[in-house]
Structures are given as structure tokens and as C-alpha cells.
VMD Tcl script that builds the backbone (N, CA, C; Angstrom):
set m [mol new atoms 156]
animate dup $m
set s [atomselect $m all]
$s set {name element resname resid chain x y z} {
  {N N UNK 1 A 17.661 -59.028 -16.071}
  {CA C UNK 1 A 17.557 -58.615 -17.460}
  {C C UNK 1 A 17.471 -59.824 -18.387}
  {N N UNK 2 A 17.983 -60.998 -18.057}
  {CA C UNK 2 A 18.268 -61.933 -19.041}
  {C C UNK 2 A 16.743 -62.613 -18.773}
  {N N UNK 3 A 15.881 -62.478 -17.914}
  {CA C UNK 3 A 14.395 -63.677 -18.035}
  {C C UNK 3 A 13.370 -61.769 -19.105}
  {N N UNK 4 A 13.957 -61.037 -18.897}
  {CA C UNK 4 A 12.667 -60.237 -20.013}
  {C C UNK 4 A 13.468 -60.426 -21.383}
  {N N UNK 5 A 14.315 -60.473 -21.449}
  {CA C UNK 5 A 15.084 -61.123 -22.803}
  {C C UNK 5 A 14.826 -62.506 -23.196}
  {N N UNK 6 A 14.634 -63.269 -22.504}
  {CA C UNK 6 A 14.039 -64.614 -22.684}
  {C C UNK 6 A 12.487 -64.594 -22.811}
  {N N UNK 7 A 11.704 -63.740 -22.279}
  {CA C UNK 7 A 10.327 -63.489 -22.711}
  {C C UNK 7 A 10.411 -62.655 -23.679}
  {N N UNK 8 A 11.134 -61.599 -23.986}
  {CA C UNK 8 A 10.922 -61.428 -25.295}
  {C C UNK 8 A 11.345 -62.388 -26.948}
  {N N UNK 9 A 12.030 -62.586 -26.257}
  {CA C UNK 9 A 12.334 -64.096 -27.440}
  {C C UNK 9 A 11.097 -64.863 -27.858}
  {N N UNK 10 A 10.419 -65.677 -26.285}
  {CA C UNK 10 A 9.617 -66.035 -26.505}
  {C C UNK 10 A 8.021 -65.545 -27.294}
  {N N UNK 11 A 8.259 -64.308 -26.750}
  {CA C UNK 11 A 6.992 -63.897 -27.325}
  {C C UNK 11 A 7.329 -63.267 -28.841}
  {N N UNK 12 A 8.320 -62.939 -29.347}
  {CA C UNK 12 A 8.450 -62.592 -30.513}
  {C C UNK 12 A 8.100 -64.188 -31.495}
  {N N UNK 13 A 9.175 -65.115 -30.876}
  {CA C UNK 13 A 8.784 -66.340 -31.587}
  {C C UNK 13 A 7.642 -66.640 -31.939}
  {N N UNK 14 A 6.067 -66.691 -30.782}
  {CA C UNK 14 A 4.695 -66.951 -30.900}
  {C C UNK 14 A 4.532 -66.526 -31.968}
  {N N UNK 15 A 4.836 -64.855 -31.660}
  {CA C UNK 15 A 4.173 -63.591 -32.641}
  {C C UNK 15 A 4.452 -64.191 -34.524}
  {N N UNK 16 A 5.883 -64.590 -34.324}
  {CA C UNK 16 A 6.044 -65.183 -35.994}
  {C C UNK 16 A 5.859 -66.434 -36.760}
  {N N UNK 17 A 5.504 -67.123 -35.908}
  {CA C UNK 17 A 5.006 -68.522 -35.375}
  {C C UNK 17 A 3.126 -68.205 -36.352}
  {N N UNK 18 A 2.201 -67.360 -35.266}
  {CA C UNK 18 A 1.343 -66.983 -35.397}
  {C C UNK 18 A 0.936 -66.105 -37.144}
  {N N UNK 19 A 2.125 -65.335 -37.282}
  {CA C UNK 19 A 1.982 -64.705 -38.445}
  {C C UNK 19 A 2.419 -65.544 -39.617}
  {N N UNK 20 A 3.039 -66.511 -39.900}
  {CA C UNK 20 A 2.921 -67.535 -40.174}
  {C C UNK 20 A 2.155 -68.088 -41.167}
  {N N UNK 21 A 1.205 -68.741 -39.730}
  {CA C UNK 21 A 0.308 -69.258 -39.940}
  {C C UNK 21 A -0.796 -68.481 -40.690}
  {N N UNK 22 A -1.219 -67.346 -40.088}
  {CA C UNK 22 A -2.506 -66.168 -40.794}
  {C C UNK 22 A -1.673 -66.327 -42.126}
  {N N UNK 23 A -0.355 -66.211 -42.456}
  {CA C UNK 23 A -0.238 -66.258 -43.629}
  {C C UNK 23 A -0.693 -66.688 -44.933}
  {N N UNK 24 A -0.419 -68.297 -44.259}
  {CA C UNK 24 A -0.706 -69.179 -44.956}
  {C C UNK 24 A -2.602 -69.481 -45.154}
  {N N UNK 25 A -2.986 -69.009 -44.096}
  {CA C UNK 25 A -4.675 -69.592 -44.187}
  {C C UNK 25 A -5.148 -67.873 -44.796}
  {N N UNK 26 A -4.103 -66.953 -44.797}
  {CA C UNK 26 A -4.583 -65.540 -45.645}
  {C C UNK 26 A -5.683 -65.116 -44.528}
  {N N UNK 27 A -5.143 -65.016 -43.191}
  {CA C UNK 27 A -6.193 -64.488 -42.304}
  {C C UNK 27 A -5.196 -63.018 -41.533}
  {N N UNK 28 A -4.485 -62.559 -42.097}
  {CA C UNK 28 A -3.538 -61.521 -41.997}
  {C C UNK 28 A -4.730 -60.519 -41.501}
  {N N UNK 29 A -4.394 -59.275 -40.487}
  {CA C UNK 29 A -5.581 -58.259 -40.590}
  {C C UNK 29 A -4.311 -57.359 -40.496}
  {N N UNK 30 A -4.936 -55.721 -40.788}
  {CA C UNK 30 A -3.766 -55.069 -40.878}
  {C C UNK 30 A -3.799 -54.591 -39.372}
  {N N UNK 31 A -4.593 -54.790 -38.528}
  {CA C UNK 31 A -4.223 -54.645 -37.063}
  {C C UNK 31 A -2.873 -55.392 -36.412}
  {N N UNK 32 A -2.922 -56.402 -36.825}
  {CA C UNK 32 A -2.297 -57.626 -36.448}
  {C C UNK 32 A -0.769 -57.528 -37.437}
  {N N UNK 33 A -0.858 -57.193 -38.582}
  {CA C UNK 33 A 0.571 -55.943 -38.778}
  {C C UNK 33 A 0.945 -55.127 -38.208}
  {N N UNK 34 A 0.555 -54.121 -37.642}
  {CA C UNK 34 A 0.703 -53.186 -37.129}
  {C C UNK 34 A 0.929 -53.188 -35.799}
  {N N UNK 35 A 0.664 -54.505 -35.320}
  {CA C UNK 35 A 1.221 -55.070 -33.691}
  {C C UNK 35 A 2.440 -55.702 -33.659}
  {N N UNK 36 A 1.850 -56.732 -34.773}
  {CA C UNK 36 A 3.657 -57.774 -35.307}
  {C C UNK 36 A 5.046 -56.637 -35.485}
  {N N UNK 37 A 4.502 -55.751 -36.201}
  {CA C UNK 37 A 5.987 -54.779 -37.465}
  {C C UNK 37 A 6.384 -54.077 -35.321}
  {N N UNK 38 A 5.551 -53.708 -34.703}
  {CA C UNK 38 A 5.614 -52.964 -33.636}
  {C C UNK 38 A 6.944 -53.727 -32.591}
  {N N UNK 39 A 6.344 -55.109 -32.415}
  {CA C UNK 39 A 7.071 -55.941 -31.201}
  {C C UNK 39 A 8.174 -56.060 -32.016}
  {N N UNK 40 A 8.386 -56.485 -33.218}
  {CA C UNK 40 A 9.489 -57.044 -34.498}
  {C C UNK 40 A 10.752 -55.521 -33.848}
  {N N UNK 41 A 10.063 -54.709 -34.381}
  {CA C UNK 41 A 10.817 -53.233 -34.389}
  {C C UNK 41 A 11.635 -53.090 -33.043}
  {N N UNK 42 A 10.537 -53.145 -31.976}
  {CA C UNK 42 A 11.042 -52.759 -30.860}
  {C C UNK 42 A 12.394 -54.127 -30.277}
  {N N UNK 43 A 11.929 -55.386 -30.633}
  {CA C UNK 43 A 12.825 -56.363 -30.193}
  {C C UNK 43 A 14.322 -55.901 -31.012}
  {N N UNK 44 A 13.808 -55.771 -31.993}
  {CA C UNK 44 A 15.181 -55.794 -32.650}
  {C C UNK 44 A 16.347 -54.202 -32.358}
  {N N UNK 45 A 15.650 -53.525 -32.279}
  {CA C UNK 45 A 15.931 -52.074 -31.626}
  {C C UNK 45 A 16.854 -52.182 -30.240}
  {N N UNK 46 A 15.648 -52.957 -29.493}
  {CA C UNK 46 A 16.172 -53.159 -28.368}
  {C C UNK 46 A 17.731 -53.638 -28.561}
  {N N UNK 47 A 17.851 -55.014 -29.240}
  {CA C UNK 47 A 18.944 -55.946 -29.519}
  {C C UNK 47 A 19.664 -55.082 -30.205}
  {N N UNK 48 A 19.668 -54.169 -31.426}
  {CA C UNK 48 A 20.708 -53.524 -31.808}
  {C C UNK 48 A 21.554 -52.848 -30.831}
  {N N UNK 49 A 20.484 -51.615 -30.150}
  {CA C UNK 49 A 21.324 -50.803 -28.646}
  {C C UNK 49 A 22.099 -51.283 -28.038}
  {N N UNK 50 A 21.829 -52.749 -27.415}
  {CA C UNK 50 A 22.847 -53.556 -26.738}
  {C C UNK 50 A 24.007 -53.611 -26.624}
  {N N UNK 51 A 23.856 -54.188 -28.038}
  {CA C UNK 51 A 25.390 -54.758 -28.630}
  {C C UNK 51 A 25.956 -53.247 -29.288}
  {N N UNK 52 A 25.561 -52.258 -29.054}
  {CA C UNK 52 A 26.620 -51.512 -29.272}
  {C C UNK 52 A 27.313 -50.306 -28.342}
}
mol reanalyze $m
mol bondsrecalc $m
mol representation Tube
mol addrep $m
């Protein structure tokens, strides 16, 4: 359990890393919201359940 928790870390990081960046160069698509808000949701979901 702890290396898909460590890939999800990792890949959430890219993901905000990445969004970021589109930010800043204003290359945002609303696909690419709608994937980000998705992994964001589910990581953190995940992490809430956990711990309680």
C-alpha cells in the first residue's frame, strides 16, 4: 500500500507542477481541469478515509 501512495504523491505532484505551469503560460484547457480537479479529489478523498 505504501509504493501506490508514493505514486500517488508522485503523480499528483507532476499533475500540480504541470498545472502550474499552463497557468502561468495561460495554456489551461478545461479538459485538463477536469482531469487535475478529478486526481486532486480522488487523492485527497482517498487521504481523508484513511485517517479516519
Amino acid at each position: 500500500m505504501d509504493r501506490l501512495l508514493t505514486v500517488k504523491s508522485i503523480v499528483t505532484l507532476i499533475l500540480t507542477l504541470v498545472f502550474g505551469y499552463l497557468s502561468v503560460t495561460q495554456g489551461v484547457t478545461d479538459n485538463f481541469m477536469t482531469i487535475y480537479a478529478v486526481v486532486i479529489a480522488f487523492y485527497y478523498g482517498t487521504q481523508a478515509k484513511k485517517e479516519t
